[in-house]
C-alpha positions in Angstrom: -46.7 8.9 -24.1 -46.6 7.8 -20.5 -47.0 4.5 -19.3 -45.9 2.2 -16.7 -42.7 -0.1 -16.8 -42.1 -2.9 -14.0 -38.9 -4.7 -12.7 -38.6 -8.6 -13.8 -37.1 -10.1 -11.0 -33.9 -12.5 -10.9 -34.0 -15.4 -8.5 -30.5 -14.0 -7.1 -32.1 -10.8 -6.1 -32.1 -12.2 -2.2 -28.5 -12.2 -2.5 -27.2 -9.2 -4.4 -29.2 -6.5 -2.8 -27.4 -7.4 0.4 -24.7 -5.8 -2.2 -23.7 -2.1 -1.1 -20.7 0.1 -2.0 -17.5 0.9 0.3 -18.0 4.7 0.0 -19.9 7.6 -2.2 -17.3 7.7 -4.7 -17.2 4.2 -5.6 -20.9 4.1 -6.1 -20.3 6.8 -8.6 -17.6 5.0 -9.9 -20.2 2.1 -11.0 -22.3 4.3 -13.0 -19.4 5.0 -14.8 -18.4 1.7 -15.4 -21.8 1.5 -16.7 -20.7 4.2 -19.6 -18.2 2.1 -20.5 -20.1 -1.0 -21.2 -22.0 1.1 -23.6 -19.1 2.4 -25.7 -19.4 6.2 -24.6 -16.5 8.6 -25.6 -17.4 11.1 -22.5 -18.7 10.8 -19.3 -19.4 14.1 -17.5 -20.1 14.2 -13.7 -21.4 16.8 -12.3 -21.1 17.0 -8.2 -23.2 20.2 -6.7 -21.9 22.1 -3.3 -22.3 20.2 -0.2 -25.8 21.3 1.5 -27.1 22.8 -1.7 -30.2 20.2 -2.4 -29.4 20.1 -5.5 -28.8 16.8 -7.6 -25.7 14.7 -8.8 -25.6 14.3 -12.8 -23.7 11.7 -14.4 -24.1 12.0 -18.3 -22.7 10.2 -21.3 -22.8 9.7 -24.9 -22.6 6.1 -25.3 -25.1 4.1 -27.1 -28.0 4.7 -24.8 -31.0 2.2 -24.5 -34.7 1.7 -26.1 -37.8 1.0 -24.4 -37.7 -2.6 -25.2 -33.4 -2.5 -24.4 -35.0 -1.2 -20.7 -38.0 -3.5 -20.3 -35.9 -6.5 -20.7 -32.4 -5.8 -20.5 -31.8 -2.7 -17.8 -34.9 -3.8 -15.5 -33.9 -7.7 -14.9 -32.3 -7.5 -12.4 -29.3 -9.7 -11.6 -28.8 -10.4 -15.8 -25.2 -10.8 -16.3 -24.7 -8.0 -19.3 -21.5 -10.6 -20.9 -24.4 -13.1 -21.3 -26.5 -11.4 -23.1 -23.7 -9.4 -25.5 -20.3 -11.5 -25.1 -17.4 -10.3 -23.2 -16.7 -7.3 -25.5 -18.5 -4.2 -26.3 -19.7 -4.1 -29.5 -18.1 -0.7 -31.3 -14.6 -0.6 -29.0 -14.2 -3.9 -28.5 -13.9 -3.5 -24.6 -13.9 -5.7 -22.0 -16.9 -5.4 -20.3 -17.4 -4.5 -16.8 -20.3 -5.1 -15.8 -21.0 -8.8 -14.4 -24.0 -9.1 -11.4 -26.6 -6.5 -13.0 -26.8 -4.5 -10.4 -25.3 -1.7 -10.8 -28.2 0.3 -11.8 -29.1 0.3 -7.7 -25.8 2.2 -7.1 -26.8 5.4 -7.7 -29.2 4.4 -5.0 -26.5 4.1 -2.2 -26.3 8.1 -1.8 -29.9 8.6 -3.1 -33.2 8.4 -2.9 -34.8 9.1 -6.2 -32.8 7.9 -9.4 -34.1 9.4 -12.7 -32.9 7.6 -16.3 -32.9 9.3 -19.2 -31.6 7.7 -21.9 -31.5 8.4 -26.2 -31.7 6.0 -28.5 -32.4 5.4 -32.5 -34.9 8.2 -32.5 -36.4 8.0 -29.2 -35.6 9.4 -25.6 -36.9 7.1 -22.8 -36.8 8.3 -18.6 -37.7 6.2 -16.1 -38.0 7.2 -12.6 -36.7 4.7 -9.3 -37.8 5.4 -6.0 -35.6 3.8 -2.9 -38.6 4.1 -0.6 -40.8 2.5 -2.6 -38.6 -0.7 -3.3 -37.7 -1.4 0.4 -41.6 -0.9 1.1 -42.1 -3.9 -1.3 -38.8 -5.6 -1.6 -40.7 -9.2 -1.3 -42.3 -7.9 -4.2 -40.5 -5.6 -6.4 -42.4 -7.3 -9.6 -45.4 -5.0 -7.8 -43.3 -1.8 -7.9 -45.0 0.9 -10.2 -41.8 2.9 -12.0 -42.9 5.7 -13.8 -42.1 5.4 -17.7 -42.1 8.0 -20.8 -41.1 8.0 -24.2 -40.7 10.2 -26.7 -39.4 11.7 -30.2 -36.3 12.3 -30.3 -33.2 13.5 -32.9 -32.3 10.5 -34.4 -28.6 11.0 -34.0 -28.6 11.4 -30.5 -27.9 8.8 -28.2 -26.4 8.4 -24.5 -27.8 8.1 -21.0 -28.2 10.5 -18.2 -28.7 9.8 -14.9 -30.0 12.1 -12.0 -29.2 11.8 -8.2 -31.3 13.7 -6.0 -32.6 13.3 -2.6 -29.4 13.0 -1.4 -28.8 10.6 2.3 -27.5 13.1 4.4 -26.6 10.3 6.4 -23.5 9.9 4.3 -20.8 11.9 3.0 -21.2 13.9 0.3 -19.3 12.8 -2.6 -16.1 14.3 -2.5 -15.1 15.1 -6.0 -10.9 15.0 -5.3 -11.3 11.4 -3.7 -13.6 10.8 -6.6 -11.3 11.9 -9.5 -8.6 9.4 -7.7 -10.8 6.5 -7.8 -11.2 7.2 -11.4 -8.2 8.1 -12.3 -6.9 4.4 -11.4 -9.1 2.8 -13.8 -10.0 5.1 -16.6 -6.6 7.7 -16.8 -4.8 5.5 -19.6 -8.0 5.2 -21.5 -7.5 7.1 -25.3 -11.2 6.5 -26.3 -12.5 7.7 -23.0 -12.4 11.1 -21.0 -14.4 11.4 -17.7 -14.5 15.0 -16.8 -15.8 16.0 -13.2 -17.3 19.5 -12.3 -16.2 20.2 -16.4 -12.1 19.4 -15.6 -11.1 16.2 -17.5 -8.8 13.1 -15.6 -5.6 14.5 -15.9 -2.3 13.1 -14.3 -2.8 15.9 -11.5 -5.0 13.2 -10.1 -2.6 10.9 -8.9 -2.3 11.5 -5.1 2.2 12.0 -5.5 4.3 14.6 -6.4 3.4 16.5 -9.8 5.9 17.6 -12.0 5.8 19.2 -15.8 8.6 20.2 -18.2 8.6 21.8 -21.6 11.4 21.7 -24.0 12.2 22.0 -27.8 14.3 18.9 -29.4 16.7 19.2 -32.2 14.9 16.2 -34.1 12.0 15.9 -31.4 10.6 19.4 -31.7 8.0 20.5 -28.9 8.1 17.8 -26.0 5.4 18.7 -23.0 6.4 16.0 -20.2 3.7 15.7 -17.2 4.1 12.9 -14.0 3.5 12.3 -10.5 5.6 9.9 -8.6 2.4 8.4 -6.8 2.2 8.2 -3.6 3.2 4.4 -2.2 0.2 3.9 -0.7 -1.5 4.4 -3.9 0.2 3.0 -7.0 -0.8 3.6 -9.9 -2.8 0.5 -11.8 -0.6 1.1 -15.2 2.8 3.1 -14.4 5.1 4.5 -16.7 4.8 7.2 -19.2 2.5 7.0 -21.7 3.5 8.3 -25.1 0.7 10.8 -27.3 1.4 12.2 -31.0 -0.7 14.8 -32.0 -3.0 13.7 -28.4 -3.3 10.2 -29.9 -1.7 7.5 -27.6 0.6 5.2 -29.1 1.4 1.8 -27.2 1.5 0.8 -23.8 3.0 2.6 -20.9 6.7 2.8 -20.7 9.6 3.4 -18.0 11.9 4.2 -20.2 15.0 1.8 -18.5 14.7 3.6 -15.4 13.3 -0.1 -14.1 16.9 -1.0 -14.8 18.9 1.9 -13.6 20.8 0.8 -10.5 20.2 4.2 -9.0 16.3 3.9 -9.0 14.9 1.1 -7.1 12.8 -1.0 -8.9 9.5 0.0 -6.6 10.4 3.4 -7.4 9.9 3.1 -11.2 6.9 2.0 -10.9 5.7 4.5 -8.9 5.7 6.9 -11.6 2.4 8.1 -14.0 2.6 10.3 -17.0 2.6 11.0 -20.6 4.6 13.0 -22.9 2.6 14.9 -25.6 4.8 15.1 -28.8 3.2 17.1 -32.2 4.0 16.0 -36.0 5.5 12.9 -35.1 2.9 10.4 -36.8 5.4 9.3 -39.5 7.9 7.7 -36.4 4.9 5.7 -35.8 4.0 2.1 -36.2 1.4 1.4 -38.5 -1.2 0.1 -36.2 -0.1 2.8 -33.5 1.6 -0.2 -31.2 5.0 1.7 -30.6 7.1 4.3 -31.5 9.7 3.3 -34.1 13.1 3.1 -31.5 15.7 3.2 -33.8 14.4 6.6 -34.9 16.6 10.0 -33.6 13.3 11.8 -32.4 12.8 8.6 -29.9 15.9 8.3 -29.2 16.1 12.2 -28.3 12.3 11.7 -26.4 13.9 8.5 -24.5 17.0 10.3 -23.4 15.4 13.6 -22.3 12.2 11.6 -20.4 14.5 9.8 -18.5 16.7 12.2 -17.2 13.9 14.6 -16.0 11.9 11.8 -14.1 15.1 10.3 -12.6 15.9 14.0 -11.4 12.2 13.7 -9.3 12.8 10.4 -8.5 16.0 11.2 -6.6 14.8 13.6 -5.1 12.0 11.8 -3.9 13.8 8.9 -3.0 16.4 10.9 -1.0 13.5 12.2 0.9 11.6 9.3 1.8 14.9 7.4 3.1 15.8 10.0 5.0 12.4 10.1 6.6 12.9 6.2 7.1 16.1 6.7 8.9 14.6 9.1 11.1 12.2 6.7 12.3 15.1 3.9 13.0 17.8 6.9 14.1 17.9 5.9 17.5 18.2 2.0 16.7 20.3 2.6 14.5 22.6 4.9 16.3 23.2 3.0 18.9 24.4 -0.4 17.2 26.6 1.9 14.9 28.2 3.1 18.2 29.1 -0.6 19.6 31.3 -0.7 16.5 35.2 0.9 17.1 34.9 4.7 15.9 37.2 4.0 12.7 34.9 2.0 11.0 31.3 3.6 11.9 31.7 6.2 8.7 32.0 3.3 7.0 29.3 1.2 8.1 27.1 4.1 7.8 27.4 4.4 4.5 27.5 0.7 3.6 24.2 0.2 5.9 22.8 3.1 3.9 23.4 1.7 0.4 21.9 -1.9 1.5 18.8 0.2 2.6 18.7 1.8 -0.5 18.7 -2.3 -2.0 14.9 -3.0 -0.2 13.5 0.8 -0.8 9.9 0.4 -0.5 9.8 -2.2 2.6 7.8 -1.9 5.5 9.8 -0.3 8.5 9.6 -3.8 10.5 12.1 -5.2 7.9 13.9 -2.4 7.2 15.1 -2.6 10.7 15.2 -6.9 10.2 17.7 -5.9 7.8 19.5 -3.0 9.5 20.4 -5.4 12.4 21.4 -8.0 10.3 23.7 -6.2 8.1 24.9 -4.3 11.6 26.0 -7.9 12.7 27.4 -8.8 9.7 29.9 -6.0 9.7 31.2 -6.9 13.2 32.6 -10.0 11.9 36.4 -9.8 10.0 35.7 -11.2 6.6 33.5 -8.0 6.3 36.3 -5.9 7.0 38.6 -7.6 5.4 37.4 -7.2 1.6 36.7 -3.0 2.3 40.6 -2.8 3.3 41.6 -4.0 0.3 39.5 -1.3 -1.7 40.9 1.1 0.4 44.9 0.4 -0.6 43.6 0.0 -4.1 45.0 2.5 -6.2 42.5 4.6 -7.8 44.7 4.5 -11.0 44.4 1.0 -11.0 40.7 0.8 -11.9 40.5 -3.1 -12.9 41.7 -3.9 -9.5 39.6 -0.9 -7.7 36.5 -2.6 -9.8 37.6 -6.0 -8.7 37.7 -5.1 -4.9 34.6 -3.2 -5.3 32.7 -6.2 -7.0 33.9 -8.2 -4.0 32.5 -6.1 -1.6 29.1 -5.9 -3.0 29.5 -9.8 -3.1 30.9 -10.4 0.6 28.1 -7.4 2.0 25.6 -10.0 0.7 27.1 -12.9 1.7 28.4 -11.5 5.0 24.3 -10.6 5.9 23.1 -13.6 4.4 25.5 -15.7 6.5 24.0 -13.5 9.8 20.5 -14.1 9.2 21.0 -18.0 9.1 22.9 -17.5 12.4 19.9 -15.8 13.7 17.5 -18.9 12.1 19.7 -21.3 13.7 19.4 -19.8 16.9 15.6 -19.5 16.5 15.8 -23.0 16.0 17.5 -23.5 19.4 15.4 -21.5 21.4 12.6 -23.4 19.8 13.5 -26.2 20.8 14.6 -24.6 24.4 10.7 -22.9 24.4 9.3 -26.7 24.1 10.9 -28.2 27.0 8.9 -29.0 29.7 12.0 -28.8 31.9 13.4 -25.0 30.8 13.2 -22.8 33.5 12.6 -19.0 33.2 16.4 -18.3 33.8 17.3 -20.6 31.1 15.0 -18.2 28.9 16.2 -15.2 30.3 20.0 -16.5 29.4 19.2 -16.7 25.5 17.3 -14.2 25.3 19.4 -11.0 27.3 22.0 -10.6 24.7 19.1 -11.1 21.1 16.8 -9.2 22.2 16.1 -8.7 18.6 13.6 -11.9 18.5 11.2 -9.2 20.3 11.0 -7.1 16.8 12.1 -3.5 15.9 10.9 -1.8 18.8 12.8 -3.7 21.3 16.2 -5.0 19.0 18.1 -2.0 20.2 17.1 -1.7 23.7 20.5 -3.3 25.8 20.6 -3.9 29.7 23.5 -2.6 30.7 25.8 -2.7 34.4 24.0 -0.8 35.9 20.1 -1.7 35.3 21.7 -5.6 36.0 23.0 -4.7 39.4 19.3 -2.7 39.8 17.5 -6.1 39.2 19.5 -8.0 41.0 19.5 -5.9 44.0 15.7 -6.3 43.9 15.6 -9.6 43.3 17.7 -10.4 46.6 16.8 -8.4 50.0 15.2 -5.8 48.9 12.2 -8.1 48.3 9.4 -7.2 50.6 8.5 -9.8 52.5 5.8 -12.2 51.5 7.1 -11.7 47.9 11.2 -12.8 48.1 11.1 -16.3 48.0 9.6 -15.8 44.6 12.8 -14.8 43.0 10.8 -13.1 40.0 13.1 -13.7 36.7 13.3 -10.2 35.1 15.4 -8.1 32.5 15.1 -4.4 32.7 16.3 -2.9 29.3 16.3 0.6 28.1 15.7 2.3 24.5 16.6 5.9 25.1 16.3 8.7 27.5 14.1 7.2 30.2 12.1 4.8 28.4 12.4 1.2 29.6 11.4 -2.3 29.2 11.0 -4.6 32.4 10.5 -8.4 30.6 9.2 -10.9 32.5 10.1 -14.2 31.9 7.4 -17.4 32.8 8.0 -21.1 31.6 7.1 -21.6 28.4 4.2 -24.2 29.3 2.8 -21.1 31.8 0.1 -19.6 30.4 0.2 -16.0 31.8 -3.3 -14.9 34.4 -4.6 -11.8 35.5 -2.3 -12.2 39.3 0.9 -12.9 36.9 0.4 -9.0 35.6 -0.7 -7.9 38.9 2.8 -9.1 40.4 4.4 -7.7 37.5 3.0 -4.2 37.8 4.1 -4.7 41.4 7.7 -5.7 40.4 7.4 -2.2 38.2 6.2 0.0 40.5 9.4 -1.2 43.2 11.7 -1.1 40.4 10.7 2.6 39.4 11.8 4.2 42.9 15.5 3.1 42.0 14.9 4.5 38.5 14.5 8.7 37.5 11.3 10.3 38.2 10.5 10.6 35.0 10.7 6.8 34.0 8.3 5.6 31.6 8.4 1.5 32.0 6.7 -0.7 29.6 6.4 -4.5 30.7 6.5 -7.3 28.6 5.2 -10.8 29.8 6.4 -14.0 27.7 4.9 -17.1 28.4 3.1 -19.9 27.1 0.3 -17.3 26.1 -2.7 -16.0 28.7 -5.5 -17.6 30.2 -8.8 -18.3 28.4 -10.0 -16.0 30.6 -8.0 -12.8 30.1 -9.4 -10.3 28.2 -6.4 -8.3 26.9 -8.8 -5.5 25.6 -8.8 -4.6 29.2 -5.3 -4.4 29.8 -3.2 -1.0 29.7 -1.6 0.2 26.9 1.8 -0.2 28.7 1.4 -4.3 29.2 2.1 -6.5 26.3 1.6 -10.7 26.5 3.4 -12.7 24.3 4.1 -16.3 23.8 7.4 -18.0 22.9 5.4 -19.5 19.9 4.7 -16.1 18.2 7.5 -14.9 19.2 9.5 -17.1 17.4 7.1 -17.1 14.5 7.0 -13.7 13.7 11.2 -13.1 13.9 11.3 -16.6 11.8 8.9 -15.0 8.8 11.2 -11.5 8.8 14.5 -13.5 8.5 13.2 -16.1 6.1 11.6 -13.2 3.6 15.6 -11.6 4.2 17.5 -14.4 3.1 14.8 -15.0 0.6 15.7 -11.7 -0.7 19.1 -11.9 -0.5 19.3 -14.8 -2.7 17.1 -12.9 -5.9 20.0 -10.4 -5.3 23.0 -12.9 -5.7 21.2 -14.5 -8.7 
């Protein structure tokens, strides 16, 4: 029977069709969603070769819709689903995910013809949904022929299929790895509900990470098949941990087996890891409503014991990795404050600085280095010191003392950092008030800030000016001024990082907002400073004032040039030490 159907339009629709998706993949993703709302078991997504013409199929066998389901429910648009049926599906009880009614239009972000075909209590209904045709009379989509049939159908078979063809080749074509990791962060803990794409189910293969599997036989246990990726950290998974399955049932919620508390594993660690362990005849070690393993039981116990020590084998491994990669990046920072300190206690320091990295694992390399230059401080003081001799004439045979002394180190490393980073506040606090004197001069500036050079951030906190750059400057700033430009007496430190990389800082007053001729002079300080330099300098400059003209458009400037004003300056080092003594303090607690 063919007939006609129309859309009933939603006084919203202005609003929401200004909606679109982020990408291909997360359109997709919506129709999915959709699945869920109607209590499927499967979804399978078919994704055809790039270039091919042929069409994108998303199928499922939830609950399907009738004609009088479409006519009212699927074609008013805007029709908050939760509304209409409450905030759970009715067979699964989930929570539903659909809210605005309108993610029937995503198919339409990557095409341009949508057919629904959908099964229902004896009947199969398709309707057809042309994009052209709605933007022709989007003032009017009440207007909008959609072509409508229905028909006999078995009366046991129900679900929904939808068909994407006319692909925009404007866009990329769905890309069905990216696509299995979108799904894979909502839908891979789901027992009830397996998305398959290209016919290979979610599995945890689709966590972006490192993927490992073992198989073993348990005395009590019996067959154990472990599978987990440690994810990668810029994509965590939504529910980490390792999800138990008897007999391919899931039981409970994820779990990390303790190795959240192991004080080898940091804590960000843990929760990187995704998994499950599949275990077979185990049902009677069960809780009744399948809420937990029993944990006093030997087969858990074996399970708990074996899990854990196979994941914290990857997760060493990774973590050993990744912190050496971080080092790498901070090597030559760090290298160089490790050599200020006298050569008998740098083996040392190295390793103590490398077990307080190992305390903020997963932090972003700006405060890894906050904390590396910190802790570096720290350890030049005495009571540092102090507390490690003492473990080192402990007798080893003595192992209350040797604990004692040990304890007391982890305490005074803490304390000992702590106490440096409210030095470093403090002197923030100085220079702050230094910065909003109308009367500071750019030598006074220059005098704080030669020897902290930290305040500047990771990139410059290592960088030192030694003998022989100061007599360099100060040659330059005297007679070897070319005329016209002496009397100026520019105030500038000339600092280097490594090899021949340097940084020439010019200092203004803090109430001088920096101008277009302040950087021309400076590139001209640069270029007279560079013939007393190698010919192979590479010379940043750094300009610190009270900020730049209205008028300066830094978008134009070289890469090489960088404004700043005391404010942010002061700002940004202020939020890194206030987040490390923050930190600090949820350790000592």
């Amino acid at each position: 029977m063919n007939k006609e159907a129309h859309f009933s339009v939603h006084t919203r629709l202005t609003r929401i069709l200004g909606e679109t998706y982020r990408s291909s993949e997360v359109a997709i993703k919506e129709l999915v969603d959709n699945a869920w709302d109607a209590d499927a078991q499967h979804v399978w997504i078919n994704l055809p070769d790039p270039l091919s013409n042929e069409a994108i199929v998303v199928r499922d066998d939830g609950t399907g819709m009738t004609s009088r389901e479409i006519r009212s429910e699927y074609l008013n648009i805007a029709s908050d689903k939760r509304t209409r049926t409450g905030e759970r599906t009715p067979v699964y009880r989930r929570k539903v995910k659909g809210r605005k009614g309108i993610g029937k239009f995503a198919g339409l972000t990557i095409a341009n013809k949508m057919e629904i075909s959908t099964a229902a209590r004896g009947y199969i209904c398709t309707i057809i949904v042309d994009k052209q045709e709605l933007i022709d009379n989007q003032n009017d989509l009440e207007a909008v022929p959609l072509p409508f049939t229905e028909a006999p159908q078995n009366e046991s078979a129900t679900g929904t299929t939808i068909t994407l063809s006319s692909l925009d080749d404007r866009l990329n074509f769905p890309n069905p790895d990216r696509l299995r990791e979108v799904l894979i962060q909502e839908y891979g803990r789901e027992d009830r509900f397996i998305v398959s794409v290209n016919g290979t189910a979610l599995s945890v293969d689709d966590v972006p990470g490192q993927t490992s599997q073992a198989e073993e036989v348990l005395p009590n246990a019996g067959n154990i098949n472990l599978h987990f990726t440690i994810a990668d950290s810029k994509r965590l998974p939504k529910l980490p941990g390792i999800i138990l399955k008897v007999d391919g049932k899931a039981v409970g919620r994820p779990l990390l087996f303790g190795l959240d508390q192991d004080d080898e594993i940091p804590t960000k660690l843990a929760r990187r890891v995704y998994g499950e362990v599949n275990l077979s005849g185990l049902s009677d070690f069960v809780t009744a409503d399948w809420g937990g393993f029993i944990e006093n039981s030997k087969a858990f116990q074996e399970v708990q014991t074996y899990v854990q020590l196979e994941i914290k084998k990857g997760l060493k491994d990774t973590h050993a990795r990744e912190m050496n990669l971080q080092q790498a990046r901070l090597k030559n920072e760090l290298r160089q404050r490790l050599m200020r300190l006298p050569e008998h206690r740098r083996q040392y320091a190295e390793e103590a600085l490398n077990r307080i990295l190992r305390r903020f694992y997963g932090e972003s390399d700006e405060r890894v280095s906050t904390i590396a230059s910190v802790a570096l401080d720290a350890m030049e003081h005495d009571a540092y010191w102090a507390v490690f001799e003492r473990i080192s004439v402990s007798s080893r045979s003595d192992v209350w003392s040797f604990a004692e002394s040990l304890e007391q180190f982890g305490l005074v490393e803490l304390s000992s950092i702590a106490q440096q980073a409210v030095r470093r506040v403090k002197f923030l606090d100085f220079f702050d008030q230094l910065a909003n004197n109308p009367d500071t001069l750019e030598k006074d500036v220059h005098k704080a800030l030669e020897t902290n050079l930290w305040i500047l951030g990771r990139n410059y906190s290592a960088m030192s000016s030694n003998a022989t750059l100061r007599t360099i400057v100060e040659t330059y700033c005297g007679t070897s001024l070319e005329s016209g430009r002496a009397s100026k007496r520019p105030d500038l430190l000339l600092s280097q990082r490594y090899g021949d990389a340097y940084l020439l800082i010019e200092f203004k007053r803090p109430n001088h907002s920096i101008s277009r001729e302040d950087i021309a002079q400076a590139e001209k300080y640069r270029d007279d400073l560079c013939v007393r330099l190698s010919s192979t300098t590479k010379m940043e400059i750094m300009m610190i004032g009270k900020g730049r003209v209205n008028t300066l458009d830094t978008k134009n400037l070289l890469e090489t040039i960088k404004i700043n004003s005391y404010a942010s300056v002061i700002s940004n080092a202020r939020s890194e030490l206030e987040w490390l003594i923050a930190s600090l303090s949820n350790l000592r607690a």
